[in-house]
Every structure is written in structure tokens, then in C-alpha cells.
ZADRENDO-45234 format. One record per residue (C-alpha): residue number from 1; residue in one letter; chain; x, y, z. Coordinates in pm, 1 decimal. Layout:
REC    i  aa  ch        c1        c2        c3
REC  NUM   a   A         X         Y         Z
...
//
This chain:
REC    i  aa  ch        c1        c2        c3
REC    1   x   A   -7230.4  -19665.2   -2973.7
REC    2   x   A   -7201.4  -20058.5   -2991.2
REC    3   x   A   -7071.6  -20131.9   -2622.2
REC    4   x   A   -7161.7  -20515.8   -2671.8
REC    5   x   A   -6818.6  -20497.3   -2887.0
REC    6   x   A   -6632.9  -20400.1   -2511.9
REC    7   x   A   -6811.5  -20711.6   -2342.5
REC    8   x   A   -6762.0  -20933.5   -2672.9
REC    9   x   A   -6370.6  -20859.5   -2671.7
REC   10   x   A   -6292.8  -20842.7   -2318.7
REC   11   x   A   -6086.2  -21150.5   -2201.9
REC   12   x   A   -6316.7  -21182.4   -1869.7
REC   13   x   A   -6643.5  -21159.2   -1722.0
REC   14   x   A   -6461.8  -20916.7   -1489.6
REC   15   x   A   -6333.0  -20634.9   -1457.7
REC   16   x   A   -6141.9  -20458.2   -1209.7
REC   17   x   A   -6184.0  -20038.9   -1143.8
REC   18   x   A   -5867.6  -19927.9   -1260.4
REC   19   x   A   -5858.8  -20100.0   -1575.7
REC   20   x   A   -6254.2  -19960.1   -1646.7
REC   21   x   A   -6018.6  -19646.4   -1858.0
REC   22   x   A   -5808.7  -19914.4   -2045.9
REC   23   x   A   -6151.5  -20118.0   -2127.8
REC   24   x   A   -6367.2  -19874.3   -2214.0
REC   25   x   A   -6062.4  -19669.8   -2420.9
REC   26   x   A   -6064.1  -19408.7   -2196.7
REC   27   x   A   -6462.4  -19324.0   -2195.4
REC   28   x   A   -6445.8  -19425.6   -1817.0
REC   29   x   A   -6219.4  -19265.8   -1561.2
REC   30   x   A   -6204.7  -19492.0   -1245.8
REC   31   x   A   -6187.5  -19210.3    -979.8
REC   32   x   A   -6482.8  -19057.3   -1155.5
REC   33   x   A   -6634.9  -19432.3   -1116.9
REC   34   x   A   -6508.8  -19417.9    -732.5
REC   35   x   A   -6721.4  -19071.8    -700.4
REC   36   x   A   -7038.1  -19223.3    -890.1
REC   37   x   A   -6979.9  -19549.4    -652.1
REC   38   x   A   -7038.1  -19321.1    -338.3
REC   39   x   A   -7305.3  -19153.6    -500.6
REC   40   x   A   -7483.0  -19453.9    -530.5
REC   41   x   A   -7498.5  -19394.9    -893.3
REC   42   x   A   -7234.0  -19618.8    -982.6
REC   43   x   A   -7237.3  -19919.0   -1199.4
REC   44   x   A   -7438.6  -20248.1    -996.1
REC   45   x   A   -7272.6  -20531.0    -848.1
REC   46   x   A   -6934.0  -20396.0    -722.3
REC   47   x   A   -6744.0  -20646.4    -513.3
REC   48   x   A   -6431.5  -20612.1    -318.4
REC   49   x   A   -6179.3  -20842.2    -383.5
REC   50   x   A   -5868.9  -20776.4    -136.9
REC   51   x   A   -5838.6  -20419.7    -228.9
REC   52   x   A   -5961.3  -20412.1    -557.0
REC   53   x   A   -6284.7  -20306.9    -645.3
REC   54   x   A   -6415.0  -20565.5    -937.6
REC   55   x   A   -6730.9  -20534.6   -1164.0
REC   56   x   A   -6860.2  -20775.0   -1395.6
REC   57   x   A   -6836.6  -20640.8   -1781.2
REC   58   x   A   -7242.4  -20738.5   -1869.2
REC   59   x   A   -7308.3  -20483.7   -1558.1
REC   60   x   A   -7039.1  -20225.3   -1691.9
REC   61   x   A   -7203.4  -20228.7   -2046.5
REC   62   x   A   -7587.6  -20251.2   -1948.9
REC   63   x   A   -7437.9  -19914.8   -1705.5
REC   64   x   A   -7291.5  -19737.3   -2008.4
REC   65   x   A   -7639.5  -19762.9   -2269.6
REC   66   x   A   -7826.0  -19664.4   -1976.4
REC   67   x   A   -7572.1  -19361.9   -1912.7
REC   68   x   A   -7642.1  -19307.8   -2314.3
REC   69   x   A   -7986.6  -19322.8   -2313.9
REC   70   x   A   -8046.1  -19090.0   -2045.6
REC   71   x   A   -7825.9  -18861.6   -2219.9
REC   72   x   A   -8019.3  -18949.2   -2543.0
REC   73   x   A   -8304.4  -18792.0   -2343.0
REC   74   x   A   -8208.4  -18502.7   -2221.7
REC   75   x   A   -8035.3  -18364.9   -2562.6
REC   76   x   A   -8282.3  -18542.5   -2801.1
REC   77   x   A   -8197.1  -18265.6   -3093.3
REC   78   x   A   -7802.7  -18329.3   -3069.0
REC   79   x   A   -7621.4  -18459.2   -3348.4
REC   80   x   A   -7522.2  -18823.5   -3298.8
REC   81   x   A   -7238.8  -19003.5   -3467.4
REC   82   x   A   -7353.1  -19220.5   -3767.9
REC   83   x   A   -7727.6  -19021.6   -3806.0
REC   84   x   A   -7865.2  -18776.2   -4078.8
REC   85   x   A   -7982.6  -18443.2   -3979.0
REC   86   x   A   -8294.7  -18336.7   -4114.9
REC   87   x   A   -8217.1  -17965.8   -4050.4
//
């Protein structure tokens, strides 16, 4: 997947938690972000702003390739969107 498309098109360099579903078109949940958060396996650089957790995008998009790399990884003979099989 391109996510450089979700930093290119969103309107700011930040990005609050609950609007992570609406950004990413629902490939982010933001209680699933909460639990990753407390984890410590969250995306880097949260803030706190008032109540409201806030990310900046680069961070959120450099979090998702590595999230699809690692999964690259660990299934390396899974079909992928946009590849040939050579099976």
C-alpha cells in the first residue's frame, strides 16, 4: 500500500486519535490504537492536548509500513494486492 497518499492528502501535520479510523479509511481503530499505546507498541510521539490524544501524520504513516513490513515478514508467501504469483 501507498500510505504517503494518507500524509500527502491530509489537511494537517496532525492528527488526533479518534479521527486515526476516518484518516486511515477505517484500517485503524482508535481504541485498538489506545491498547497498542499502553502496550508501548503504539505509534511514536503521542502528545496530550487537553484530552485529546494527538499524533503527527509522518509518525502515523512511517508506524503503518513498519506494521506492513513486519507483516510482510512473517507471511512472506501470501498473496499481496497488485503482485503476480509464480505458483
Amino acid at each position: 500500500m501507498n500510505f504517503k497518499q494518507i500524509l500527502e492528502k491530509w489537511p494537517s501535520p496532525f492528527i488526533t486519535r479518534k479521527k486515526l479510523c476516518d484518516m486511515t479509511g477505517g484500517i485503524i481503530n482508535s481504541r485498538t490504537i489506545a491498547n497498542l499505546d499502553s502496550l508501548g507498541r503504539g505509534i511514536r510521539g503521542k502528545t496530550k492536548v487537553g484530552g485529546l490524544v494527538v499524533y503527527e501524520v509522518a509518525n502515523v504513516v512511517n508506524w503503518l509500513e513498519e506494521r506492513e513490513q513486519a507483516q510482510d515478514k512473517k507471511n512472506p508467501g501470501e498473496f499481496k494486492k497488485g503482485t503476480v504469483s509464480n505458483g
